[in-house]
Residue, then its C-alpha position, 0 to 999 in steps of 0.5 A: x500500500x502506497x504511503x501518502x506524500x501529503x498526508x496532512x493535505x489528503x486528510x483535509x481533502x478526503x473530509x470535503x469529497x466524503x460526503x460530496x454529492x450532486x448540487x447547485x451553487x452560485x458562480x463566485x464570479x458572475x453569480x449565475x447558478x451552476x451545478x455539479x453532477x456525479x462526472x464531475x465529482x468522480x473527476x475531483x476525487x481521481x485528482x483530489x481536488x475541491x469543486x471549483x468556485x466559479x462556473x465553467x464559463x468563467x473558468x474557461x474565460x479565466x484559462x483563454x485569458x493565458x493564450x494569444x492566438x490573435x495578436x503581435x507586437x513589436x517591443x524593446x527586449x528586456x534580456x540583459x545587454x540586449x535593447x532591441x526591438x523584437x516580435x513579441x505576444x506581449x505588448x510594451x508596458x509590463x511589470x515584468x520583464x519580457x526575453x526574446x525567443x532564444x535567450x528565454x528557451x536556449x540562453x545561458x540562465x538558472x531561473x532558480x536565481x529567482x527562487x523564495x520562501x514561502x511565507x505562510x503569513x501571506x497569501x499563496x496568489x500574493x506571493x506567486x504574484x511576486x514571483x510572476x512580476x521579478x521572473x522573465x516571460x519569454x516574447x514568445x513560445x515556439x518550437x525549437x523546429x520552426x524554421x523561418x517563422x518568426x511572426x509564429x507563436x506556439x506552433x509545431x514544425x512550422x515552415x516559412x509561416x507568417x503570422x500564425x498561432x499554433x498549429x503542426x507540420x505547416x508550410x507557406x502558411x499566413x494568417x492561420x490559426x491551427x494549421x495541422x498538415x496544410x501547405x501555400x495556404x491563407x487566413x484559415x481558422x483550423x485547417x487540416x491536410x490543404x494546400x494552395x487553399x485561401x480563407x475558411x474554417x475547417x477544410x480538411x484534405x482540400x486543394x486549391x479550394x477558396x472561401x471554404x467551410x467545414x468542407x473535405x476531399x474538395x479540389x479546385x472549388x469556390x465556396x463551399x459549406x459542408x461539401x463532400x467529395x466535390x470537384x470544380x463547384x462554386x457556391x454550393x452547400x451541403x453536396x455530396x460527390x459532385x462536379x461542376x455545380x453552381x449554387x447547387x445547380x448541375x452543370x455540363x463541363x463545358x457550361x461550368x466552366x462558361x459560366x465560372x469565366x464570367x466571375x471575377x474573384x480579383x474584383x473588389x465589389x464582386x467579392x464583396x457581393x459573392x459572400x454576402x449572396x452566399x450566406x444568404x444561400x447558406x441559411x436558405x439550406x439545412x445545417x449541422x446543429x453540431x459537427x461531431x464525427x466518429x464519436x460516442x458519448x460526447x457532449x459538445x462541438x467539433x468533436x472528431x474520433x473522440x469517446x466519453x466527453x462532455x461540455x468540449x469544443x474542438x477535440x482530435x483523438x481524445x477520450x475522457x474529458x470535461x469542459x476542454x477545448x481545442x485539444x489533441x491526443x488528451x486523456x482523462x482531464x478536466x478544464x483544460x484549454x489548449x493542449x497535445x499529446x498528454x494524459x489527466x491533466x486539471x485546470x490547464x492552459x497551454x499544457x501539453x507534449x508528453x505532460x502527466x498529472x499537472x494541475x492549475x498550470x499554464x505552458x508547460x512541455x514534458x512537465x510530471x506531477x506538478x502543480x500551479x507552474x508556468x513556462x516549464x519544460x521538462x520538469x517533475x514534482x515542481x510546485x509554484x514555479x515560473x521558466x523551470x528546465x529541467x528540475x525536480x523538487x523545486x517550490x517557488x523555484x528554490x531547490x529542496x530535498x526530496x523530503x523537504x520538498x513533500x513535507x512543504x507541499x503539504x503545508x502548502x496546500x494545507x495552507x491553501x485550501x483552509x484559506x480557500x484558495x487552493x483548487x482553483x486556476x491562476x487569475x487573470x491578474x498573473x497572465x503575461x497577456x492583455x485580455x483583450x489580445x487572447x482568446x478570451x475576448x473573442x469567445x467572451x468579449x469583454x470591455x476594458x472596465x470589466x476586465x480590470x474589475x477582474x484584475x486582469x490586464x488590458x492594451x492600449x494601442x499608442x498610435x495606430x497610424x505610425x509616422x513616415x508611412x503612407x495611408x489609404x482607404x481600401x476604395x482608393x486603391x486599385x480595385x481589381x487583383x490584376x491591375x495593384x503593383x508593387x506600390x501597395x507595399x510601401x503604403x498602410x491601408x486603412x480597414x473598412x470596418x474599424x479604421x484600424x491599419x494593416x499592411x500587404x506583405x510581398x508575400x501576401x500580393x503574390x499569393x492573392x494575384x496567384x489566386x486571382x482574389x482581390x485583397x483584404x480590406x479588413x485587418x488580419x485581426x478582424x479576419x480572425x475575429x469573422x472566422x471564429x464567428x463561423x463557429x459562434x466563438x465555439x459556443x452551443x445554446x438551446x435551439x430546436x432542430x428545424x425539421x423535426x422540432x426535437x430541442x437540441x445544442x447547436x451553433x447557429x441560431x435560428x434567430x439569425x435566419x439559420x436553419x439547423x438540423x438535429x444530426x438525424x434529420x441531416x443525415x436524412x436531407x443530405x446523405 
């Protein structure tokens, strides 16, 4: 029989999870009610762990609040010696310093140096605070693989990519968030197995395909929603193994291709004018209340070959898991956002690679048996710790013995869970990010009041429009692909929506006259903000199925002119 390492913290515990049953209780957050199920209580008593406080939404908002996958900055290097400007997911203004790439990961450092005391007179988050402001945050998080990618943050194996946000094993890709597998692609919200594809959400195995959603094995087609299978079409939804259609409609090869000459991509307002029609004709026709694919007992959105989940949104070959989202290869965890190839993770942001049985952390890769750390690579049994590599036994980044070390964290834990502060994941006040540059604010904007009632951060943007640089309105320019040089890159242009600047790289104009598709005339940031609303910020509500009027989850509303199906009555009307 094992002996506990934390005797004195498992006693308190064991006395909350014995007689803990099914209940409702007020969100310490937002004060809406919420309850626990006999799912959740198994979880709390396989990770001894009291319920948490606040409810899930909260919890996922605080947790999204630790990932930028939206924004880049330029600031001044805080590493010693160095004052350079760098690319940086952390803005200008912290409190704490921010390092450049190599010198954070690869640089000659012993983050131990900023190793304390606890001080048990002094609350956990206080003094994790103190630590969180002294400790470096590196500008941005990338692996060690990427090649040519330094306007990247967290992906795998990327390749010459171009402001891009996670993602594996891409190549030639610009304004993508979660590229897995795609190559001379373009501002796509998760992609898979595509190549020489521009804008959409959720292509999987396309080629040469433009303004494609939730579309697969697709080859040289032009707007299409949920199509399967199909070659040479523009405009249409919902079909199966098809060629030469427009707007649904079955085309000879020869009138197809008459009538596809006809339509200029590469002209603004003929753009403009195709996506609105589409949209149109996309709520004219039936669609997926949810995309769950080869999964059982699941609860949830975008679930793919994937067993026994509930409440997750967008999960890849996972098994076991409640209230997670955008996760690969996990298992056995709850509350996790963001994560890979790991195993009973809890209350997790940016954990993942070859991670087992962490708790209430963010960023950690090859990390065991830890808890509340951050920024830690290859690490074991560490508590409260900031940039760790390669230790053990370590709290509040000073090394102990292995007996000093449990002994400690059962004081510790003890400690926190009579002050009520155990159990729960950091706040927002110790996230390197400013609110309204994560994903919190787009799956839960927010304003800036709110947030700092909160205690977390928000950016202030100085000058929008920097000296030195021409500007111009989108209209003012060259409206067809065909005729803009290379003039257009010397000069800011100005959004149609929110005013804000953005620039047209080299790169960018020669893919766009590639793809004979006019130019952007929003910036990549709204781009970003447009495709996670295909996917309603990956939020469900309570809706009823169109057809058969059986209440059901869905991501669209039929409120907004859309009309879902229950995934029976879908399978009727398509397949």
């Amino acid at each position: 029989m094992d002996t506990s390492k934390t005797p004195k913290f498992d006693n308190a515990i064991d006395k909350i999870l014995a007689n803990l049953k099914p209940h409702k209780r007020i969100c310490e957050q937002c004060e809406v009610e919420f309850e626990f199920l006999d799912t959740d209580i198994e979880f709390f008593n396989k990770f001894k762990v009291p319920p948490p406080r606040m409810c899930s939404d909260c919890r996922r908002q605080r947790r999204l609040a630790f990932v930028n996958y939206t924004t880049l900055f330029k600031r001044i290097c805080n590493t010693p010696t160095h004052d350079e400007k760098i690319i940086s997911s952390i803005p200008e203004g912290t409190e704490f310093p921010v390092y450049d790439f190599d010198s954070y990961w690869h640089g000659d450092r012993d983050w131990k140096e900023y190793g304390k005391d606890f001080d048990f007179n002094k609350s956990f988050i206080k003094q994790f605070k103190e630590l969180f402001i002294k400790s470096p945050q590196p500008a941005l998080t990338r692996n060690p693989e990427s090649i040519d990618s330094d306007y990247t943050s967290y992906g795998v194996q990327l390749k010459n990519c171009y402001y891009v946000f996670g993602g594996m094993n891409a190549e030639n890709i610009m304004y993508t968030v979660w590229p897995m597998m795609v190559k001379d692609s373009a501002d796509f919200l998760i992609a898979v197995n595509t190549d020489l594809s521009y804008e959409g959400v959720y292509p999987e195995n396309c080629y040469n395909c433009n303004f494609v959603y939730f579309s697969r094995d697709c080859v040289d087609c032009n707007f299409t929603f949920d199509c399967r299978n199909c070659n040479d079409c523009f405009a249409c939804v919902n079909l199966r193994s098809k060629k030469y259609c427009i707007w649904n409609k079955q085309y000879s090869k020869e009138d197809y291709f008459k009538e596809i000459s006809k339509i200029d991509l590469g002209d603004q307002e003929t753009l403009k004018k195709y996506k609105l029609d589409f949209m149109s004709f996309v709520k004219k026709l039936p669609v997926r209340a949810t995309r769950n694919e080869h999964s059982e007992n699941v609860s949830g959105n975008y679930l793919i070959n994937t067993n026994n989940c509930y409440s997750t949104m967008w999960a890849m070959n996972s098994e076991n898991l409640s209230f997670t989202d955008f996760v690969l290869r996990l298992k056995d965890s709850y509350d996790c956002t963001v994560s890979a190839v790991a195993e009973k993770l809890y209350s997790t942001s940016g954990v993942g690679n070859n991670c087992f049985d962490v708790r209430f952390s963010t960023f950690g890769r090859d990390v065991r048996e830890c808890e509340y750390i951050m920024n830690c690579k290859n690490c074991t049994n560490c508590f409260a710790c900031i940039g760790l590599v390669n230790a053990k036994f370590c709290v509040f980044n000073k090394q102990y013995e292995e007996s000093e070390y449990w002994n400690l964290v059962d004081e510790i834990k003890t400690k926190m869970l009579e002050d009520n502060e155990y159990g729960e994941f950091f706040p927002m006040s110790v996230s390197p990010f400013p609110y309204n540059a994560s994903l919190a604010n787009i799956i839960y904007p927010s304003s800036k009041e709110k947030i700092l009632k909160l205690n977390g951060w928000w950016h202030d943007e100085e000058s929008d429009f920097p000296k030195g640089i021409e500007f111009t309105k989108v209209k003012d320019i060259e409206q067809n692909i065909k005729d803009i040089s290379d003039v257009i890159l010397n000069k800011g242009i100005i959004s149609d929506n929110n005013g804000k600047p953005f620039r047209i790289t080299e790169r960018e104009l020669d893919f766009y006259k590639r793809k004979q598709i006019s130019i952007p005339n929003i910036t990549p940031y709204e781009r970003i903000i447009n495709r996670f609303s295909f996917v309603n910020n990956f939020n469900l509500f309570k809706d009823q199925c169109f057809k058969c009027k059986t209440e059901i989850l869905s991501s669209y509303d039929t409120k907004n002119g859309f009309k879902p199906y229950c995934e029976k009555c879908y399978q009727q009307e398509v397949y």
